[in-house]
C-alpha positions as CSV (number, residue, x, y, z in Angstrom):
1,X,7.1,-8.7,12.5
2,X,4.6,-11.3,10.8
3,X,7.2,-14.2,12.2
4,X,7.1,-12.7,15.7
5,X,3.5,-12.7,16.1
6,X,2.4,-16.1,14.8
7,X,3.5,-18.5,18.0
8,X,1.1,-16.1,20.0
9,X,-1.9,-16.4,17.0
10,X,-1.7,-20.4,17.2
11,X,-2.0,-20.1,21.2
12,X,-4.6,-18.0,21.3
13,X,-6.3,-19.1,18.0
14,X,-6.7,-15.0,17.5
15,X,-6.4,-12.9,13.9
16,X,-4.2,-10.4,13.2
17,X,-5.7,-7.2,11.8
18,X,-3.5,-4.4,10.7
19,X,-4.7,-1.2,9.8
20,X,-2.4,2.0,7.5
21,X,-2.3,4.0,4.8
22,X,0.0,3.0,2.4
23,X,3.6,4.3,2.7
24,X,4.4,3.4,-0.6
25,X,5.3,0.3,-2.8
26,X,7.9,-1.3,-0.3
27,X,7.5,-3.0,3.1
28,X,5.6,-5.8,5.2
29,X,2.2,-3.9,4.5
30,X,2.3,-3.4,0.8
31,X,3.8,-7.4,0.2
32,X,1.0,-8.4,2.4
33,X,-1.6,-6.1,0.7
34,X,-0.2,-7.5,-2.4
35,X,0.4,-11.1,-2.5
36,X,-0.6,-12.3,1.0
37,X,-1.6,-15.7,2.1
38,X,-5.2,-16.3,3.8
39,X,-5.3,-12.0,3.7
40,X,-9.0,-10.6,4.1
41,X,-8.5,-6.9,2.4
42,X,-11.1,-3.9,3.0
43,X,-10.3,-0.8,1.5
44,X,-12.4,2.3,3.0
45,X,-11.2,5.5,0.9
46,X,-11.7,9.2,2.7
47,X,-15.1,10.0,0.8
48,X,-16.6,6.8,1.7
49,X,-16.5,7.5,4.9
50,X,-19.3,10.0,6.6
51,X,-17.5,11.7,9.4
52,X,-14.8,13.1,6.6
53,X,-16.5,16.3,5.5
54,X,-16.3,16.8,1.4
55,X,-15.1,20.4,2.5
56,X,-11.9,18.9,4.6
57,X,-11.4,16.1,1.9
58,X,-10.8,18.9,-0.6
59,X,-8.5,21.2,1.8
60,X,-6.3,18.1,2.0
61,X,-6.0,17.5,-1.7
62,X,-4.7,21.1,-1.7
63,X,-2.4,20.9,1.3
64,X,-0.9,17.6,0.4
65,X,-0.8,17.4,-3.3
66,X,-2.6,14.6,-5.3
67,X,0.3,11.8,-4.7
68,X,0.4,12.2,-1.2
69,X,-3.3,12.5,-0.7
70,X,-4.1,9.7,-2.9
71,X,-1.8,7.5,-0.5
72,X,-3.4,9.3,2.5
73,X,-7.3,9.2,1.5
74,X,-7.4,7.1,-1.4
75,X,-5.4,3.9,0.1
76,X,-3.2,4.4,-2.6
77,X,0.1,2.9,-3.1
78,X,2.5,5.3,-4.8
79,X,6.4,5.5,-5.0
80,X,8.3,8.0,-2.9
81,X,8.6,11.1,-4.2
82,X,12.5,10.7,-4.1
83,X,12.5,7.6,-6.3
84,X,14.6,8.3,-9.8
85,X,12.1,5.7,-11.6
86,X,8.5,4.7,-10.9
87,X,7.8,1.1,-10.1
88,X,6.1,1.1,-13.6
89,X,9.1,2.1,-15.2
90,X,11.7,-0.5,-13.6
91,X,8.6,-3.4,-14.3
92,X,8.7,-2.4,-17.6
93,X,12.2,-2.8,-18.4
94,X,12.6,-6.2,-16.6
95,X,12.5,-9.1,-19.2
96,X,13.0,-12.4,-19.0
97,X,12.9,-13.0,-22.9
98,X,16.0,-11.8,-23.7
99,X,18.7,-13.4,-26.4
100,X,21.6,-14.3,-25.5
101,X,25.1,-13.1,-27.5
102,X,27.2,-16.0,-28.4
């Protein structure tokens, strides 16, 4: 995507501005959140905002659950729900100290 829209940014002299929730830790959005180059980042979470009622904030929580609201009104990004090991997990047994056997 980020390679298809550049040409027209250097034309134009424009920005790009993109705008989700998180859909978890994989993807163009979360690399970019992550480790982008020349990125601005604003995070605006549901109970910062004033039009979000506390009341509807709190319905959600209930209907969603806490992982999928957290990614949904918290900007939060989790793993799926269908991963076998959390991000954390596989981070943690990645080394690059290891011994070789002779």
């Amino acid at each position: 995507m980020q390679a298809a829209l550049d040409p027209m940014l250097a034309v134009s002299k424009g920005r790009l501005i993109e705008m989700s929730s998180p859909n978890g830790k994989r993807g163009h959005f979360y690399e970019n959140w992550q480790g982008g180059i020349d990125v601005e980042r604003i995070k605006i979470v549901g109970r910062e905002c004033p039009r979000i009622a506390a009341e509807f904030l709190e319905k959600m929580r209930q209907k969603l659950g806490p992982m999928l609201y957290s990614q949904e009104f918290e900007g939060e990004f989790i793993d799926a729900e269908s991963s076998a090991f959390s991000s954390e997990m596989i981070e943690l047994a990645l080394v690059s100290d290891f011994e070789k056997f002779p």
